[in-house]
N, C-alpha and C positions, 0 to 999 in steps of 0.2 A: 376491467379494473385499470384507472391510471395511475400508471408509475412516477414518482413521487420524484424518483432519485435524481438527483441533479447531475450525478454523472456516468458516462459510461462504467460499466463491468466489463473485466475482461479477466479469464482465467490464466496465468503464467508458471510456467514452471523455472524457478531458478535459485539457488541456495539462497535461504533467509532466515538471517537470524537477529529472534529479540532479545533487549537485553532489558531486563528490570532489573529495580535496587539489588535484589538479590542472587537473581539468577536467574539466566536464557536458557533461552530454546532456539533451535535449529529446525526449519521444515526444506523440504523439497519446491512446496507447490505453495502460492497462493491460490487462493480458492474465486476469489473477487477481486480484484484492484481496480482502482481509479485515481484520479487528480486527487479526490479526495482523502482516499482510505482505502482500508483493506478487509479480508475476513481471510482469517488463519486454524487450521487445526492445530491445539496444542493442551495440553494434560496436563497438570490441572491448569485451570481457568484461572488468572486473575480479576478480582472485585472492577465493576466499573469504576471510571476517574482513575483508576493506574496508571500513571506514564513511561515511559519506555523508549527506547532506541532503538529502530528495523533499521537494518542493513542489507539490502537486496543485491545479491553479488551478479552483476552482470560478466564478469568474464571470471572462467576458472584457473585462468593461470596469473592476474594482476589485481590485489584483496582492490588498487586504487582504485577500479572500475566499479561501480556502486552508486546506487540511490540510498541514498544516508537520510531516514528524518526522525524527527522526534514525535510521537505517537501516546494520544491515549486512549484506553480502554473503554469503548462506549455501550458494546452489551455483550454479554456470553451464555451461551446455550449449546448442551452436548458436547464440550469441547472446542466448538469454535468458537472465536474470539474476533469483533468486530472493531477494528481501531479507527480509529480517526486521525488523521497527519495534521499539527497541530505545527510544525517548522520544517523545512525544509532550506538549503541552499539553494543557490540557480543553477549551477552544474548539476545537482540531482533532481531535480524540477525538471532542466533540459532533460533529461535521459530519462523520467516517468512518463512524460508524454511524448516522448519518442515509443519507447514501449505501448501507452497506451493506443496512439496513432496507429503503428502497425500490427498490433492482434486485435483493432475492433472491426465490425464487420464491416462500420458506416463512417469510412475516415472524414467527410463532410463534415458528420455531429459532433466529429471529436474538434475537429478545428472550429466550432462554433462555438462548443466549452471552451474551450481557452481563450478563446477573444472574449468571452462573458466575465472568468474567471481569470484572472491572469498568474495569481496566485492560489495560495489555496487557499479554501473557504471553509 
């Protein structure tokens, strides 16, 4: 079967929290991440097209250390939730694929996504 996805996955684990209009959630782990997006467990699910704000805490002692972007909801099933990063800064772009660079298996492909992509798509 070929894979479709334009970018690496990479499982992480580091405090993240979304916020909607209403009200966030907090997870431990991302399940998926890439340049692109993400897939999160969280209870209840919001509707796809929801947008939102992740904040992925890279360090636990300085909240400024962080991949900040703006996120929307692209499908949910059983609780997980597939976002799409739809804004990002360049300080937290640098520090996503930094992340992603060092927990993929094949850092070659990853630096071939970014020269493709240089933003996000």
């Amino acid at each position: 079967m070929e894979n479709k996805r334009r970018f690496t996955r990479v499982t992480f684990k580091a405090l993240t929290r979304i916020d909607f209009e209403h009200t966030a959630y907090t997870v431990g782990e991302i399940y998926n991440l890439s340049i692109g997006g993400c897939l999160l467990q969280i209870d209840p699910v919001p509707e796809p097209g929801t947008r939102c704000r992740i904040t992925i805490r890279l360090s636990e002692t300085d909240d400024s250390v962080a991949v900040r972007v703006k996120g929307e909801v692209v499908r949910s099933v059983s609780g997980m939730l597939a976002m799409k990063f739809i804004q990002i800064d360049p300080d937290s772009l640098f520090h996503l694929r930094n992340i992603i660079r060092y927990n993929a298996e094949d850092s070659r492909a990853i630096e071939e996504e970014i020269e493709k992509h240089p933003g996000i798509m």
